[in-house]
N, C-alpha and C positions, 0 to 999 in steps of 0.2 A: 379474533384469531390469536390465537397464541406466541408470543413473541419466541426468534430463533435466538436460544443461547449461545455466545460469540466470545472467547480473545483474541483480543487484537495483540500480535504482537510488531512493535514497528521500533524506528530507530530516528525518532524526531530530531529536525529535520522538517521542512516546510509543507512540503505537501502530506507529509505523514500527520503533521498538526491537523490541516484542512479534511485530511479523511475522517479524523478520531472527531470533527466538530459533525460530520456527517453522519458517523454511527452513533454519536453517541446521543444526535437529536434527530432518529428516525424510530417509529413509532413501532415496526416492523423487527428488531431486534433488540435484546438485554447483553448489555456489556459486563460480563462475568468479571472481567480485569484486563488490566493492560502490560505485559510483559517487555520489558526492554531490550535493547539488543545492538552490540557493538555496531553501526554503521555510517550512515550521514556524521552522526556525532557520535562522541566515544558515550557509553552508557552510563554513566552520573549525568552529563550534560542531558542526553535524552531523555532521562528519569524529571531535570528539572523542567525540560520545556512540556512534558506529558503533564507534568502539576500546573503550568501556567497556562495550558489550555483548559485544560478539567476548573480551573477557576474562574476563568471567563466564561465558561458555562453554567456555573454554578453546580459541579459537577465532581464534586471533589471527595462526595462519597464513593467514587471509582477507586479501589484498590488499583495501585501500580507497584511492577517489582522488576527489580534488578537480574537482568542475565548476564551474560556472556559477557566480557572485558575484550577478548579478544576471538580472531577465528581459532577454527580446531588446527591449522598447519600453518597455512602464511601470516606474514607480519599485516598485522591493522593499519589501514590507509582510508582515514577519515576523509570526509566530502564536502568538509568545511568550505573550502573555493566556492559551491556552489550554494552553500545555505548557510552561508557567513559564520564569522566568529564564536559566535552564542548558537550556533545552531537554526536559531529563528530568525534569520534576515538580517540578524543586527538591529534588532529591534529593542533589546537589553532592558525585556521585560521586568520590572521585580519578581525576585525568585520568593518562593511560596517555601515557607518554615512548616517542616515537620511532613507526616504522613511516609514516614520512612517503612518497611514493611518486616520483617526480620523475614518471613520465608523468600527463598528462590525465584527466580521467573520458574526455574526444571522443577522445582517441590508442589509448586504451586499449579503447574501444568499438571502434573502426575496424579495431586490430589483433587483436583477436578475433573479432569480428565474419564476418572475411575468412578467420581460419585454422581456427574451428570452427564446429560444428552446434550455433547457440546461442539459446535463445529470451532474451526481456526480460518484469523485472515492476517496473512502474515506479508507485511509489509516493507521489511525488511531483509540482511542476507539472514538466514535461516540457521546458524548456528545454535539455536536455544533448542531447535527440535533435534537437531545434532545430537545433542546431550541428553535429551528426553529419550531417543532411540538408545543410545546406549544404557541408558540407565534401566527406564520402564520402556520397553519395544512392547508391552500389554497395551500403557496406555495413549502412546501414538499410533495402537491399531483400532482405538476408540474411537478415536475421529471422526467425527460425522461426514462434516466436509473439508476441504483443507483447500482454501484460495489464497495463491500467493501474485505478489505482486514480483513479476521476475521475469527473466531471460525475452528472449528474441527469435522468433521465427525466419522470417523473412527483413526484417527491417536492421538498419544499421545501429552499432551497439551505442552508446552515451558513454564508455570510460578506454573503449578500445574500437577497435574497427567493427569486429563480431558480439561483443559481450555487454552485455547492460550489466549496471553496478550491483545491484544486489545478491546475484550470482559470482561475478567478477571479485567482489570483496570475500565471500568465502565458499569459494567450489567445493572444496571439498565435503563442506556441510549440505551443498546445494545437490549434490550426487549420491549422498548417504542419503537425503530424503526419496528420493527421485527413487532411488533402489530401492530404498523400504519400502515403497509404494507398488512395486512390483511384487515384492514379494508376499506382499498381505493382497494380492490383489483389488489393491484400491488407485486413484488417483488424483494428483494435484491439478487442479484447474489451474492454466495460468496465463497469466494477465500481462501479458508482453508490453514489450514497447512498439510492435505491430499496430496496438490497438490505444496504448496510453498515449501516442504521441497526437492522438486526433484530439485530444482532452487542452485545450489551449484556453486560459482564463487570460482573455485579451481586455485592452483599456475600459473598454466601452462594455464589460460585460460585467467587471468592476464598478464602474461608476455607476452602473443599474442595481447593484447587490447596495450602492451607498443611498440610493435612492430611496429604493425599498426599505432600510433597516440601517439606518445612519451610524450607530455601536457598533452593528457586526460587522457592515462594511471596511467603519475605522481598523475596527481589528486586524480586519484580512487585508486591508492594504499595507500596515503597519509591518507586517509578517512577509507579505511578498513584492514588497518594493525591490529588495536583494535581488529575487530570484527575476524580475523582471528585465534588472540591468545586465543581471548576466546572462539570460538568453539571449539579448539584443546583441552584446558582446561577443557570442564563442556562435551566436546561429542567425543574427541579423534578422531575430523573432519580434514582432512588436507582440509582446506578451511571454504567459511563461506556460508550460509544460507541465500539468498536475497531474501525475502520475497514481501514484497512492488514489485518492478518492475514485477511482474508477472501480478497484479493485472491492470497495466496498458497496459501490451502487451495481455492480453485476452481481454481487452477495444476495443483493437484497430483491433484484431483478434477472436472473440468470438469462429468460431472454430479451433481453433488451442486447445479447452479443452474440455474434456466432463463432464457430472452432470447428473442431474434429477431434478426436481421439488419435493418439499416436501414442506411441513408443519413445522416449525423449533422457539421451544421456547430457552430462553436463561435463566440459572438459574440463581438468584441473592443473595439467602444468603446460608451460611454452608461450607461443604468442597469442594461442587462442583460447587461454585461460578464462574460465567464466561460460567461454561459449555454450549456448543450450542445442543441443542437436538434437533435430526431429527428423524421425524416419516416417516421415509423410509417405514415402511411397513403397515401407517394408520391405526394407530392403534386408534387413536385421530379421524380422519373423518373430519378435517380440512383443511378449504382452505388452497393452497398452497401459502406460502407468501416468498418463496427463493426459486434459481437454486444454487443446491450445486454442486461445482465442486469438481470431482473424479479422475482424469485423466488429464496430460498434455503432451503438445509435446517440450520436453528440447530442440531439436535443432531447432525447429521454434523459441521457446524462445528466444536462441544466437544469431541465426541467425538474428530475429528481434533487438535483445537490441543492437549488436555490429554492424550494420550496420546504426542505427539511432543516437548512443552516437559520433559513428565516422563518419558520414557521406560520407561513402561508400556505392555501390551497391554492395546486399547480394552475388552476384556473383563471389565477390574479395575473400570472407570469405574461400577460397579455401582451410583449413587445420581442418576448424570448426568441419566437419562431424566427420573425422577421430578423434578429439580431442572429442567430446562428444560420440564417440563409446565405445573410449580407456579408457575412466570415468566412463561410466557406463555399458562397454556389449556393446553384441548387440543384440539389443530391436528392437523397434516399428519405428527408425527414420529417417527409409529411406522410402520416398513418391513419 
């Protein structure tokens, strides 16, 4: 089968690390490039930690390029608190020399965009497509598919009471897509924290990834030892919240989640800045311009991410079931 042509664009950032080791060792898509983007960390930071994962994978023929410095209106408020100082947990990897790119993240979207069959999974706040609209609106109506990791349906926000960060950090850009999307009658899949916050990479599900593949394990604990202490801290979580790779294993599996079609503005100034508003029940009379996901399947989730980061067949995973049962119940995850 033909592999899905894909950029990622994200704002690394730990779990944005963890998604890019998931696309970038699944068999099911080609990573065109990876576009940067002011968020978790400012975008030189994220440009370096995108080279120190692409090296640990051996992966460093991936083009990476620089976007956005800042949002299109409000002041930049980095997310360091949550994914430490370096961006990667404090993990103060050596930075990787060279592979600097002279085009744009926007140049680079525009000229690919126009010359292949290419979907987007944007992991990040969306300010690079901000500028991609303003500039070529031709080739952000190219889009195959456009999955973002962002906003909140029903679930409580991560940076405010309503709003999850990646919308929160730059609405304004998050509303200019959102609208563009209406108006070329297409829409943004997206990947809420509804559904991201069932995604929980707990002790013991770590210490099975070290089991398996004792390098990759090192790696990923190295990365999310941070994020671990500060879930425990701000959510009394034994484990952390990995947001990002979800966004990439619905990419790869659409149903392995469910949703609906809505209508979905994004609020940009006051208290409820960021907020993602779905007119679930049409009340607006507006075309639909997102598929909101509601629902996911956690152990397709594992089962996918821990089979592609270690390059095993899902079959070996022979302790998975039991260990996602033992974490959360027993649920919906036996197929």
């Amino acid at each position: 089968m033909e592999k899905q042509k894909v950029i990622i664009d994200c704002d690394p950032g730990i779990d944005d690390s963890l998604a890019l080791m998931l696309a970038l060792q699944s068999d099911a898509i080609e990573v065109l490039g990876i576009t940067i983007v002011c968020g978790n960390a400012p975008v030189k930071m994220g440009f370096e930690n995108a080279k120190k994962v692409l090296r640990h994978l051996g992966r460093l023929d991936v083009p990476v390029y620089l976007g956005a410095q800042q949002p299109l209106v409000k002041t930049y408020v980095d997310a360091l608190d949550t994914h430490g100082s370096d961006g990667l947990g404090e993990s103060f990897l050596e930075e990787v020399a060279g592979h600097e790119t002279k085009e744009s993240a926007v140049a680079f979207l525009s000229r690919t965009l126009h010359e292949q069959d290419c979907s987007i999974i944007a992991l990040g706040p969306l300010t690079n497509f901000a500028h991609l609209i303003q500039q070529d609106p031709q080739a952000f109506a190219a889009i195959k598919r456009f999955v973002s990791m962002g906003g909140s349906y029903r679930s409580h926000g991560n940076c405010s009471p309503v709003a999850e960060y990646n919308y929160w950090e730059d609405p304004d850009a998050a509303d200019m897509v959102f609208s563009q999307m209406e108006k070329i009658g297409k829409h943004i899949e997206m990947v809420g924290l509804d559904v991201t916050r069932k995604i929980v990479l707990t002790p013991d599900l770590l210490s099975y990834i070290e089991r398996l593949d004792a390098k990759q394990g090192a790696f990923i604990r190295q990365i999310t030892k941070f994020y671990f202490d500060f879930h425990w801290k701000q959510e009394h979580l034994i484990g952390c919240v990995i947001n990002d790779p979800l966004a990439v294993s619905y990419f790869l599996d659409p149903a392995s989640c469910t949703g609906f079609f809505s209508h979905v503005e994004i609020v940009t100034e006051g208290i409820a800045r960021g907020q993602s508003i779905v007119d679930a029940y049409d009340f607006y009379h507006r075309p639909h311009n997102a598929y909101v996901l509601t629902e996911c399947d956690v152990y397709a989730f594992f089962k996918r991410f821990l089979s592609s980061i270690l390059s095993i067949e899902a079959d070996q995973l022979d302790l998975l079931k039991k260990m996602i049962r033992s974490e959360r119940g027993i649920e919906t995850y036996e197929k």
